[in-house]
LUMSE-906798 format. One record per atom (N, C-alpha, C, O): y, z, x. Coordinates in steps of 0.1 Angstrom, whole numbers, padded with zeros to 4 digits, always signed. Layout:
<sites>
YZX...
</sites>
This chain:
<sites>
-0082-0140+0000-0091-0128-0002-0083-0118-0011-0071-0116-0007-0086-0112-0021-0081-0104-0035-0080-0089-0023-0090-0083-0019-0070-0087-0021-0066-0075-0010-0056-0066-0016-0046-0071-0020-0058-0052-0017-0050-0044-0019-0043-0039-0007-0047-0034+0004-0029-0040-0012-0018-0034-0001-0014-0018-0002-0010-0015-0014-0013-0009+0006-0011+0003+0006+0005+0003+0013+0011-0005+0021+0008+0014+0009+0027+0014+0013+0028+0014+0028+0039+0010+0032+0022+0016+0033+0020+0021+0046+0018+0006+0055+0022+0005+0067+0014+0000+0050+0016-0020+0054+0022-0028+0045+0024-0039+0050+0027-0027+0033+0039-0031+0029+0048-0030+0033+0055-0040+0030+0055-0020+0039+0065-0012+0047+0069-0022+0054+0081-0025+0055+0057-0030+0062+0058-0035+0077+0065-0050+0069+0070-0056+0079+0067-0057+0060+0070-0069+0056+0084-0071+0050+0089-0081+0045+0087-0058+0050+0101-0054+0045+0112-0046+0052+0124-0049+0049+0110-0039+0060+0110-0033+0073+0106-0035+0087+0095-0038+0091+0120-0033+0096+0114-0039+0109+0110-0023+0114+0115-0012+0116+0096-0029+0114+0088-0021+0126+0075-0021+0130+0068-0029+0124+0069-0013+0141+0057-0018+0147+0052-0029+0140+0056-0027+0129+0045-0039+0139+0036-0046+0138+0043-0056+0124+0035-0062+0116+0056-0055+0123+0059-0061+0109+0057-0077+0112+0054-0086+0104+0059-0080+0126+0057-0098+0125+0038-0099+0123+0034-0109+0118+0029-0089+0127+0015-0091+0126+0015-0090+0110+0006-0094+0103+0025-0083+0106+0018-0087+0088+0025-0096+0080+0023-0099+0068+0037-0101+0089+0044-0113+0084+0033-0123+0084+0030-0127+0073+0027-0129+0094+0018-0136+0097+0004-0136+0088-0002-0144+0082+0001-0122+0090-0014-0120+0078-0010-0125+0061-0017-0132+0054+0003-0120+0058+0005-0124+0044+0008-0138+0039+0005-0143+0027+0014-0144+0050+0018-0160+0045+0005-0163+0042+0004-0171+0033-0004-0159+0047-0025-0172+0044-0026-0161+0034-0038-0158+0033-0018-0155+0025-0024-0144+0010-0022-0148+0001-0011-0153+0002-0026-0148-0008-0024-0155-0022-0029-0145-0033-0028-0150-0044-0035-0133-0032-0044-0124-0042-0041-0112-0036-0049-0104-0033-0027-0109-0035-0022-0095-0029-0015-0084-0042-0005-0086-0049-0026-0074-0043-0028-0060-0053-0020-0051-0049-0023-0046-0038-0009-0046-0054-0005-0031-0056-0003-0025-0067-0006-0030-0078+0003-0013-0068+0003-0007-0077+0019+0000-0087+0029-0006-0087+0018+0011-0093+0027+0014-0101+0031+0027-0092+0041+0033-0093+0022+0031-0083+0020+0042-0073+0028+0037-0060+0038+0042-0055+0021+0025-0058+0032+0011-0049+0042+0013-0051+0049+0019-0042+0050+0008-0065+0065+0012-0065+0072+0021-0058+0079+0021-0048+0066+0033-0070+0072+0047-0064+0073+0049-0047+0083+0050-0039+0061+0049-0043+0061+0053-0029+0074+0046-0020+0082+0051-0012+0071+0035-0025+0079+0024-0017+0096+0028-0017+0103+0028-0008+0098+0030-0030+0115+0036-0033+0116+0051-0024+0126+0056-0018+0103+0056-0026+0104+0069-0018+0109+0070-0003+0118+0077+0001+0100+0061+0005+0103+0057+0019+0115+0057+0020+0121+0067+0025+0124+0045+0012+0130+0038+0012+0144+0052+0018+0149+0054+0029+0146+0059+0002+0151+0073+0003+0149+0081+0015+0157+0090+0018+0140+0078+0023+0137+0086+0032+0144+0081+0042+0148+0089+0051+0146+0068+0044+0150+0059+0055+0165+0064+0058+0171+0065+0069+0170+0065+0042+0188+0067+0040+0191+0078+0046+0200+0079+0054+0183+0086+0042+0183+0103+0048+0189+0110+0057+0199+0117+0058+0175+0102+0067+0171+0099+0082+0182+0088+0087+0182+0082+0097+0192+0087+0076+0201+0078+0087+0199+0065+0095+0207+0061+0104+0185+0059+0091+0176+0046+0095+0185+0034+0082+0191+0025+0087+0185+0036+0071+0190+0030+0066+0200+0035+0053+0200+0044+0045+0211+0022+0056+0226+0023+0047+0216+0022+0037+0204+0019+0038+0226+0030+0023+0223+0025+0013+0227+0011+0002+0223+0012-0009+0232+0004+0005+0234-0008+0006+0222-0018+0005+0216-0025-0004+0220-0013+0021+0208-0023+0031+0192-0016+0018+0187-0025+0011+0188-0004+0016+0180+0001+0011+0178-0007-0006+0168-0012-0012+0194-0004-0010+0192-0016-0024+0186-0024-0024+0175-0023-0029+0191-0035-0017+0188-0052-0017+0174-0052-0011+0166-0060-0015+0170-0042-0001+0152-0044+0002+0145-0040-0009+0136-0047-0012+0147-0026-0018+0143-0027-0029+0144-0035-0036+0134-0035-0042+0151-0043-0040+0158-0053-0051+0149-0068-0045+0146-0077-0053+0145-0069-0032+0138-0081-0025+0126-0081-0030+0120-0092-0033+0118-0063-0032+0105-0061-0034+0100-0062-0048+0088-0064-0051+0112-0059-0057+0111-0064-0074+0110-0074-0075+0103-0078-0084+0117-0086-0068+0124-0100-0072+0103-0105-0065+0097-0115-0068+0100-0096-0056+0083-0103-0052+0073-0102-0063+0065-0111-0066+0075-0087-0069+0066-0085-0079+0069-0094-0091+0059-0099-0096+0081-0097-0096+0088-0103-0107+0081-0120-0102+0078-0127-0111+0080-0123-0092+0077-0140-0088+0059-0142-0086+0052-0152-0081+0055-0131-0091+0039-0124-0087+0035-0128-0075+0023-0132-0074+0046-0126-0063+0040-0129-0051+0034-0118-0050+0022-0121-0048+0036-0103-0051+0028-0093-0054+0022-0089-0068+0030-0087-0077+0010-0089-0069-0001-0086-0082+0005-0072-0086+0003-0065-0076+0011-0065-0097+0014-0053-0100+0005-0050-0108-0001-0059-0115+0000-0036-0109-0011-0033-0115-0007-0015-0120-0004-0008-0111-0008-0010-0135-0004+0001-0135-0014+0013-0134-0026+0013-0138-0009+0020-0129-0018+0034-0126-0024+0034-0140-0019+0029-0149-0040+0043-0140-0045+0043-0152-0050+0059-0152-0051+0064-0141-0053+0065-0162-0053+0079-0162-0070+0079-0153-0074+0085-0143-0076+0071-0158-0096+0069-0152-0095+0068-0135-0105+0070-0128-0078+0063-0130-0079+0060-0113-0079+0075-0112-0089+0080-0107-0067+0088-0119-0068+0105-0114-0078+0105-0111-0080+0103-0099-0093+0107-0125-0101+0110-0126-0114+0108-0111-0121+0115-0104-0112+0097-0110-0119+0087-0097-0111+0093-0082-0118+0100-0075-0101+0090-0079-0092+0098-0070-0102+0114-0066-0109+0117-0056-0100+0122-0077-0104+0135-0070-0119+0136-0070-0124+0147-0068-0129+0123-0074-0143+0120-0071-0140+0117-0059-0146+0124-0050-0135+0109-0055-0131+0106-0038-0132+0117-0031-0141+0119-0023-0121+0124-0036-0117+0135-0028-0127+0140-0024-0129+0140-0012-0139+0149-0034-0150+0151-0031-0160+0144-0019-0163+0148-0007-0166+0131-0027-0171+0126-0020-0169+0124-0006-0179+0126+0001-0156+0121+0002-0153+0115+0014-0146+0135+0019-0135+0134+0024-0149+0144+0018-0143+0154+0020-0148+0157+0039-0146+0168+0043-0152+0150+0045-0154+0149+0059-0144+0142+0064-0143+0139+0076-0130+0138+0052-0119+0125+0059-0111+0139+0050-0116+0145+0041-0097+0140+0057-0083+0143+0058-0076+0138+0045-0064+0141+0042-0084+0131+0037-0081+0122+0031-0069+0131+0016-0072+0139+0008-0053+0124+0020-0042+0127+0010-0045+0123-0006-0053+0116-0010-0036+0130-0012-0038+0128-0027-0033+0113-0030-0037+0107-0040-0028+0109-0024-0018+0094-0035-0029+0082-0025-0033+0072-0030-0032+0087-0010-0041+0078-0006-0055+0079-0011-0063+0069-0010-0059+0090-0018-0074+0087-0030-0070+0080-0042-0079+0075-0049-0054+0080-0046-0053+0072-0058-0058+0058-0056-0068+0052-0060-0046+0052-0044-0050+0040-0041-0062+0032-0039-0066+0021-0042-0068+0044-0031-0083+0039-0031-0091+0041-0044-0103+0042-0043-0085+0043-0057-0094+0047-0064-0088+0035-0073-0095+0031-0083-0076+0029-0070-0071+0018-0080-0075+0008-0074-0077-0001-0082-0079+0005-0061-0083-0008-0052-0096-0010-0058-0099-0021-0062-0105+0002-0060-0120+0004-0063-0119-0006-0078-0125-0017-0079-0109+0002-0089-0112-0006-0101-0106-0020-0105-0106-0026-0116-0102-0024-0094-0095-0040-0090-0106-0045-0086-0107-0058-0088-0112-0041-0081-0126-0049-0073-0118-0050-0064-0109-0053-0072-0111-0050-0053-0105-0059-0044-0118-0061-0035-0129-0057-0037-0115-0067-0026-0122-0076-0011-0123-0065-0001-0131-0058+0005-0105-0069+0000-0100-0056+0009-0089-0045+0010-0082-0044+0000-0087-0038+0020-0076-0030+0017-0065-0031+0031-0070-0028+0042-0055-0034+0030-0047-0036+0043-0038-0022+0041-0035-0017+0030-0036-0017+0055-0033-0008+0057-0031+0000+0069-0040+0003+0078-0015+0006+0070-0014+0008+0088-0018+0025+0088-0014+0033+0095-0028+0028+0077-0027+0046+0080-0043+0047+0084-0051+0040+0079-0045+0054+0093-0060+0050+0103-0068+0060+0091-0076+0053+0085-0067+0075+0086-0079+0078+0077-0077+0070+0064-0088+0070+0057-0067+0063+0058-0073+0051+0046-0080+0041+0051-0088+0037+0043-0079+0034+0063-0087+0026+0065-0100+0036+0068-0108+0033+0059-0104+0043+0074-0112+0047+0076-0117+0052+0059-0128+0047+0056-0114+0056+0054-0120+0058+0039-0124+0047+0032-0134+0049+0024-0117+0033+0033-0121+0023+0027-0132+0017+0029-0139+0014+0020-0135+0014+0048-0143+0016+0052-0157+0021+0047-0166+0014+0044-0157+0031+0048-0168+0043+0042-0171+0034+0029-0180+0026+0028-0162+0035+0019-0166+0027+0006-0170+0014+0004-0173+0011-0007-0171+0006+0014-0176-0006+0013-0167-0015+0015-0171-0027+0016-0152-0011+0017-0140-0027+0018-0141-0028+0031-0143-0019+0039-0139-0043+0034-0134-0048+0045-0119-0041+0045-0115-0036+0035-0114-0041+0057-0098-0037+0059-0094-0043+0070-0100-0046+0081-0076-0044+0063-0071-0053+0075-0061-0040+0081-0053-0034+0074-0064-0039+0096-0054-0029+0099-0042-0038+0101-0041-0050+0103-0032-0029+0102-0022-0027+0111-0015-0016+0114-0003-0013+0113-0025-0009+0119-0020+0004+0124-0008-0001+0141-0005-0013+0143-0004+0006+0146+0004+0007+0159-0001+0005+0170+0006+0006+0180
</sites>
């Protein structure tokens, strides 16, 4: 199934935590897994955040970043770059779904999954699944 991943369940396949063996398991049967250039960034952001917070050496933080290029580089992850028409679409979201909480970089994504066509959207953050939802994707949680 052609599924976009948001950072918030990529986290869990690179990182031990809540539910990371439930998305070890969902991703081995994946073959058509979407992220983005927004993906990156976020992902190194966490990552920084982890060091911070004293959760992770920076060492350990390298080589998981360096694990998550060497996926994109083997196209186990589909990379896809941000396009100026996802902004534009993003703050149509914003609008439209303005009864959802809904964050600025989580309308991007949903606005880059939209022009991917994806299937679905996996995702442990409960208002992006709930926005995806609303737009028509199946979603695979893994919330907590």
């Amino acid at each position: 199934m052609r599924t976009y991943l948001d950072t918030s369940a990529l986290a869990k396949w690179y990182l031990n935590e809540a539910g990371s063996e439930q998305f070890a398991a969902w991703i081995a049967d994946q073959d058509d897994t979407h992220i983005s250039t927004l993906t990156v960034t976020e992902f190194r952001c966490l990552l920084a955040r982890r060091e911070r917070m004293k959760e992770l050496g920076a060492a350990s933080a390298q080589q998981i970043f360096a694990t998550f290029e060497y996926d994109i580089e083997q196209s186990f992850l589909l990379l896809h770059e941000v396009q100026n028409d996802d902004l534009v679409r993003a703050r149509q979201l914003i609008d439209r779904l303005a009864n959802l909480p809904l964050r600025t970089l989580d309308a991007m994504h949903l606005a880059i999954a939209e022009r991917l066509q994806v299937e679905a959207l996996a995702s442990a953050d409960k208002v992006m699944l709930e926005s995806a939802e609303y737009l028509g994707m199946q979603v695979v949680s893994f919330l907590p």
